[in-house]
N, C-alpha and C positions, 0 to 999 in steps of 0.2 A: 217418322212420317210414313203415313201410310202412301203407295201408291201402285198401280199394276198397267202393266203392258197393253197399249190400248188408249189409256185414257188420255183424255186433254182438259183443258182447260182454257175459255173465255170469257171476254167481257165487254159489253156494250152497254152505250149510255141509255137504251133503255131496255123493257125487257122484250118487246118484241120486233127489236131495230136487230139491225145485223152485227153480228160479232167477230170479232177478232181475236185470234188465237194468242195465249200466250206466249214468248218466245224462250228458246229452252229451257223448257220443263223437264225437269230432274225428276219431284216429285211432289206428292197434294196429302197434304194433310186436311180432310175434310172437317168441315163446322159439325160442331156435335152439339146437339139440341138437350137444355138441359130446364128441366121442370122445377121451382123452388116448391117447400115441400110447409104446407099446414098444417099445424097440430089441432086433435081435435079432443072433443070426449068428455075434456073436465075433468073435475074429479066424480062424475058419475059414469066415467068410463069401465067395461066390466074388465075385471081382472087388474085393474091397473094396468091397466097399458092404454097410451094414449093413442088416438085414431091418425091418420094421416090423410090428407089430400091432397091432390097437386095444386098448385098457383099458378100464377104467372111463369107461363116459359121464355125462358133466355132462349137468344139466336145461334149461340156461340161466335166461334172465331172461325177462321181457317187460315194454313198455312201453306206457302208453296215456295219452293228453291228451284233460282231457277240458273241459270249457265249464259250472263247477259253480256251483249256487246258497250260499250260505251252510251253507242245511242239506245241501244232497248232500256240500260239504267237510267238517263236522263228522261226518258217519256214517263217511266214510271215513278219517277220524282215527282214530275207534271200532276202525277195524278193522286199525289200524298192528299187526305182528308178529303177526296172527292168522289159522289155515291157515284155507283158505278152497279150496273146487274152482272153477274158471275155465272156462267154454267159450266158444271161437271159436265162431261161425256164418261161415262163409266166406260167398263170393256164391251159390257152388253148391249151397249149403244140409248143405254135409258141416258137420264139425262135431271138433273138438277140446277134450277134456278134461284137465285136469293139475292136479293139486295143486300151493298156491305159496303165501305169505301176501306181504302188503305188505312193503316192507323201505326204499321210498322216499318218500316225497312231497312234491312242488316246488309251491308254492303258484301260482308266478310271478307272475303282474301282475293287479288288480283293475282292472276296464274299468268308466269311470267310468259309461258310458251307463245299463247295465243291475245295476250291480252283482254282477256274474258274474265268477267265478273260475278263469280259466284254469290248470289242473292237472294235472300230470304225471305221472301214477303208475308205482312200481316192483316188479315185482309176481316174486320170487324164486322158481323153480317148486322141489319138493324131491322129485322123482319122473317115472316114466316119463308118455307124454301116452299117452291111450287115445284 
Protein backbone atom coordinates (compact mmCIF):
# COMPACT_ATOMS: atom_id res chain seq x y z
CA UNK A 1 0.00 0.00 0.00
CA UNK A 2 1.18 3.10 -1.03
CA UNK A 3 1.05 6.00 1.56
CA UNK A 4 3.16 9.25 2.89
CA UNK A 5 3.35 11.37 5.90
CA UNK A 6 0.88 14.01 5.48
CA UNK A 7 -1.81 12.60 3.75
CA UNK A 8 -5.44 11.82 4.93
CA UNK A 9 -8.33 10.71 3.87
CA UNK A 10 -12.31 11.52 3.72
CA UNK A 11 -15.56 11.03 3.03
CA UNK A 12 -18.85 12.64 2.47
CA UNK A 13 -22.26 11.93 1.32
CA UNK A 14 -21.81 14.35 -1.20
CA UNK A 15 -19.06 15.99 -3.12
CA UNK A 16 -19.46 19.30 -2.07
CA UNK A 17 -20.93 18.63 1.59
CA UNK A 18 -18.51 18.37 4.33
CA UNK A 19 -16.24 15.72 5.09
CA UNK A 20 -15.14 13.60 7.64
CA UNK A 21 -11.98 12.23 8.24
CA UNK A 22 -11.21 8.86 8.30
CA UNK A 23 -10.33 7.37 11.62
CA UNK A 24 -6.66 5.74 11.97
CA UNK A 25 -5.36 5.72 9.02
CA UNK A 26 -2.28 3.59 8.60
CA UNK A 27 -2.31 3.78 4.96
CA UNK A 28 -3.97 4.59 1.27
CA UNK A 29 -3.52 2.53 -1.41
CA UNK A 30 -4.91 4.88 -4.12
CA UNK A 31 -7.56 3.94 -7.12
CA UNK A 32 -5.44 3.47 -10.33
CA UNK A 33 -7.31 4.47 -13.38
CA UNK A 34 -7.05 1.89 -16.03
CA UNK A 35 -7.92 2.25 -19.86
CA UNK A 36 -9.33 -1.04 -21.79
CA UNK A 37 -7.32 -1.24 -24.91
CA UNK A 38 -8.85 -1.65 -28.85
CA UNK A 39 -7.32 -3.36 -31.58
CA UNK A 40 -7.10 -1.85 -34.77
CA UNK A 41 -5.80 -2.07 -38.44
CA UNK A 42 -6.94 -5.29 -39.83
CA UNK A 43 -5.24 -7.02 -41.72
CA UNK A 44 -4.29 -3.99 -43.72
CA UNK A 45 -2.35 -2.91 -41.02
CA UNK A 46 1.42 -2.00 -42.07
CA UNK A 47 3.79 -4.33 -40.93
CA UNK A 48 1.70 -6.52 -39.22
CA UNK A 49 1.26 -5.23 -36.24
CA UNK A 50 -2.11 -4.37 -35.05
CA UNK A 51 -2.98 -0.64 -34.07
CA UNK A 52 -4.25 0.06 -30.49
CA UNK A 53 -6.66 2.47 -28.90
CA UNK A 54 -7.81 3.15 -25.68
CA UNK A 55 -11.70 2.42 -24.59
CA UNK A 56 -13.61 2.80 -22.04
CA UNK A 57 -11.60 3.59 -18.71
CA UNK A 58 -12.20 1.72 -15.44
CA UNK A 59 -12.23 3.71 -12.17
CA UNK A 60 -10.34 1.37 -10.25
CA UNK A 61 -10.30 0.33 -6.64
CA UNK A 62 -8.70 1.89 -3.60
CA UNK A 63 -7.59 0.56 -0.42
CA UNK A 64 -6.91 1.82 3.11
CA UNK A 65 -5.94 0.05 6.64
CA UNK A 66 -6.88 1.52 9.02
CA UNK A 67 -6.27 1.08 13.21
CA UNK A 68 -10.33 1.10 14.23
CA UNK A 69 -11.94 1.23 17.64
CA UNK A 70 -15.17 -0.98 17.91
CA UNK A 71 -17.31 1.84 17.12
CA UNK A 72 -15.28 3.27 14.06
CA UNK A 73 -15.62 -0.68 12.80
CA UNK A 74 -19.44 -0.77 13.36
CA UNK A 75 -20.08 2.87 11.43
CA UNK A 76 -18.07 1.52 8.55
CA UNK A 77 -20.16 -1.50 8.41
CA UNK A 78 -23.00 0.95 8.29
CA UNK A 79 -21.72 2.05 5.39
CA UNK A 80 -20.94 -1.55 3.34
CA UNK A 81 -22.50 -0.98 -0.44
CA UNK A 82 -23.18 2.55 0.15
CA UNK A 83 -21.97 5.63 -2.47
CA UNK A 84 -20.13 7.67 -0.57
CA UNK A 85 -17.59 10.87 -2.29
CA UNK A 86 -13.79 10.06 -1.15
CA UNK A 87 -11.03 12.76 -0.98
CA UNK A 88 -7.25 12.17 -0.84
CA UNK A 89 -5.26 14.97 0.70
CA UNK A 90 -1.93 14.15 -0.67
CA UNK A 91 1.24 15.70 1.31
CA UNK A 92 1.11 18.68 -1.11
CA UNK A 93 -2.09 19.49 0.08
CA UNK A 94 -3.67 18.93 -3.77
CA UNK A 95 -6.50 16.88 -3.24
CA UNK A 96 -8.49 14.07 -5.13
CA UNK A 97 -12.17 13.44 -5.33
CA UNK A 98 -14.13 10.27 -6.70
CA UNK A 99 -17.23 8.56 -6.04
CA UNK A 100 -17.02 4.83 -4.90
CA UNK A 101 -18.97 2.92 -2.12
CA UNK A 102 -17.37 0.21 0.16
CA UNK A 103 -17.40 -3.28 -1.55
CA UNK A 104 -14.85 -4.88 0.92
CA UNK A 105 -14.00 -5.05 4.43
CA UNK A 106 -11.31 -7.38 6.28
CA UNK A 107 -11.62 -7.22 9.85
CA UNK A 108 -8.14 -8.83 10.32
CA UNK A 109 -6.62 -9.28 13.70
CA UNK A 110 -7.91 -7.73 17.19
CA UNK A 111 -4.71 -6.46 19.16
CA UNK A 112 -5.16 -7.56 22.39
CA UNK A 113 -3.37 -4.47 24.03
CA UNK A 114 -5.71 -1.84 23.17
CA UNK A 115 -8.65 -3.62 21.82
CA UNK A 116 -8.36 -1.97 18.34
CA UNK A 117 -9.20 -3.22 15.08
CA UNK A 118 -6.99 -3.55 12.54
CA UNK A 119 -8.98 -3.00 9.12
CA UNK A 120 -8.71 -3.02 5.52
CA UNK A 121 -11.11 -1.41 3.54
CA UNK A 122 -12.18 -1.76 -0.11
CA UNK A 123 -13.56 1.10 -1.42
CA UNK A 124 -14.89 0.36 -5.45
CA UNK A 125 -14.58 4.00 -7.21
CA UNK A 126 -17.77 4.18 -9.97
CA UNK A 127 -16.66 7.44 -11.83
CA UNK A 128 -14.22 9.72 -13.13
CA UNK A 129 -11.75 11.43 -9.94
CA UNK A 130 -12.02 15.31 -10.21
Amino acid sequence: MASSYGCALYYSTTANGTYTAVPGLISIDPPKLKAAMIKGGGLAAPSNFATMRPGRAEPGEMKFKCDFTSSDFATFKTMFRVGYYWKIVWADSSTQIQAGYISEIDPGKLEEEDNRIETEVTVSMTGPPA
